[in-house]
N, C-alpha and C positions, 0 to 999 in steps of 0.2 A: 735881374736877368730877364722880368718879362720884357724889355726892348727888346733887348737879344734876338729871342724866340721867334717876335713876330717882324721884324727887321729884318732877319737873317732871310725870312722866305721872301721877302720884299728884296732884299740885294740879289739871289739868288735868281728870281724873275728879272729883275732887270739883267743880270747880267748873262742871263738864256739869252735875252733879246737880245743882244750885243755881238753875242759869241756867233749867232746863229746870223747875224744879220753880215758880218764881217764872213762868215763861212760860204754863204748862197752867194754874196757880193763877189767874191776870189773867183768861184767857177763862171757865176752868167756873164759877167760881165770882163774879166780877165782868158780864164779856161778856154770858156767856149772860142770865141772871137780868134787870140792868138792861135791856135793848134791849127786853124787853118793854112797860118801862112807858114809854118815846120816846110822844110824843103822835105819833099819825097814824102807826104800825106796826103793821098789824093782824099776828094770831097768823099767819095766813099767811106774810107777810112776814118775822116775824120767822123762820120755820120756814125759809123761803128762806134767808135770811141765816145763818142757825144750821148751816144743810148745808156751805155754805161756808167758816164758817171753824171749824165743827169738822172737816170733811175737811183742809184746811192746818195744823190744831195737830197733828192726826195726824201728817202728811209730816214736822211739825216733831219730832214726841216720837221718830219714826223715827229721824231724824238724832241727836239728842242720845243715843237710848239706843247707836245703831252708832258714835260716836265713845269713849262709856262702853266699850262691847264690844274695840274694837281699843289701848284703854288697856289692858286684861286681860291684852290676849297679850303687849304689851310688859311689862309689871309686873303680876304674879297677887295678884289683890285677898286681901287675909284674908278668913279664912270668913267670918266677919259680912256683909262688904261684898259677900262673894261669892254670898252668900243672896240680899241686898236685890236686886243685880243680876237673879239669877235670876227673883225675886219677880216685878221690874216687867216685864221681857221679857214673863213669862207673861200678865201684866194686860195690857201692851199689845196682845200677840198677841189675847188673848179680845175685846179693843177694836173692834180691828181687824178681824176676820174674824167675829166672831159680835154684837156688841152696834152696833157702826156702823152696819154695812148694817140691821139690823133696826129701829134708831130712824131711820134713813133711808125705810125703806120706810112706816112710822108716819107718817113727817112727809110724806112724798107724799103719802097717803091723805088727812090733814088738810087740806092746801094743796087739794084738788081737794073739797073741803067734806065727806068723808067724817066720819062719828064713829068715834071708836079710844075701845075700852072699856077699861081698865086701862091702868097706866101702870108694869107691874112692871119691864120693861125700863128705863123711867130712869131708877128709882130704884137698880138693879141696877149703872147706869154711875156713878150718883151717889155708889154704895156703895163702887164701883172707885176713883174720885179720892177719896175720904175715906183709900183704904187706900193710895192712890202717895203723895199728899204728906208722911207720915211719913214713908214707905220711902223717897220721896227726899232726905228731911232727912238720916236715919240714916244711911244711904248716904253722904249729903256728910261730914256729924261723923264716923262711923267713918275715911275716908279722912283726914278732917284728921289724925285719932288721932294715925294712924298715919305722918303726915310728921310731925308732931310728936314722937314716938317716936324717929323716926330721927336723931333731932339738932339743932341749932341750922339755924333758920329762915336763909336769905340773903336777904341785902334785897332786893324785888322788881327794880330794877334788875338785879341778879347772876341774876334766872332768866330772868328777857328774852334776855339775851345767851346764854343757854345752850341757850335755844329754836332 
């Protein structure tokens, strides 16, 4: 059962990275984009719309990257995966605290019919999800690697029960 144990936190993080990676991937790049072309959604609204649930994919990318983090301490990722980790913290945090708020305040100004000249800040966060979705691919394949490495896979039944 010691595979099990330390595997299981190893599939576990990979598959944060996956779930999480296929969840940010749905709204930036499907969510956001489409809602604008909704007949009877003006830019406002959609800007309304776009605060909200880009604020909750945040709360969410928080969650998936803090359940990533406390897999760590139970099993220390290999450098590779220990980079990636690094990597997205960093991107998140710069999300979070410097690129949100500022395309929030953007999107206030607009919705109250203001003009916002340049749009380098989007393209900036646009640059940012271009760079997590590799990093959380790699991320996920590096972790597989490496249960893979350890030895013959157990049928998913046998890790349920180990959970």
């Amino acid at each position: 059962m010691k595979y099990a144990k330390k595997n299981n936190v190893q599939l576990v993080r990979s598959a944060a990275a996956i779930f999480w990676m296929g969840f940010f991937m749905a709204i930036s790049f499907m969510e956001a984009p489409i809602k604008f072309t909704a007949p009877g959604i003006s830019m406002a609204q959609g800007l309304q719309i776009g605060k909200v649930v880009f604020g909750m994919l945040n709360i969410c990318e928080w969650i998936f990257l803090a359940g990533i983090v406390v897999t760590c301490f139970v099993k220390k990722p290999a450098k590779p995966e220990g980079w990636l980790i690094t990597g997205l913290t960093l991107i998140l945090t710069l999300e979070t605290f410097w690129l949100l708020p500022a395309l929030d305040a953007d999107a206030g100004r607009i919705i109250q019919g203001q003009t916002i000249t340049g749009h380098s800040l989007h393209w900036c966060y646009v640059a940012l999800e271009l760079i997590k979705a590799p990093m959380l691919l790699f991320a996920a394949i590096t972790g597989v690697r490496s249960l893979l490495k350890s030895g013959p896979v157990p049928a998913i039944s046998d890790l349920i029960t180990t959970l």
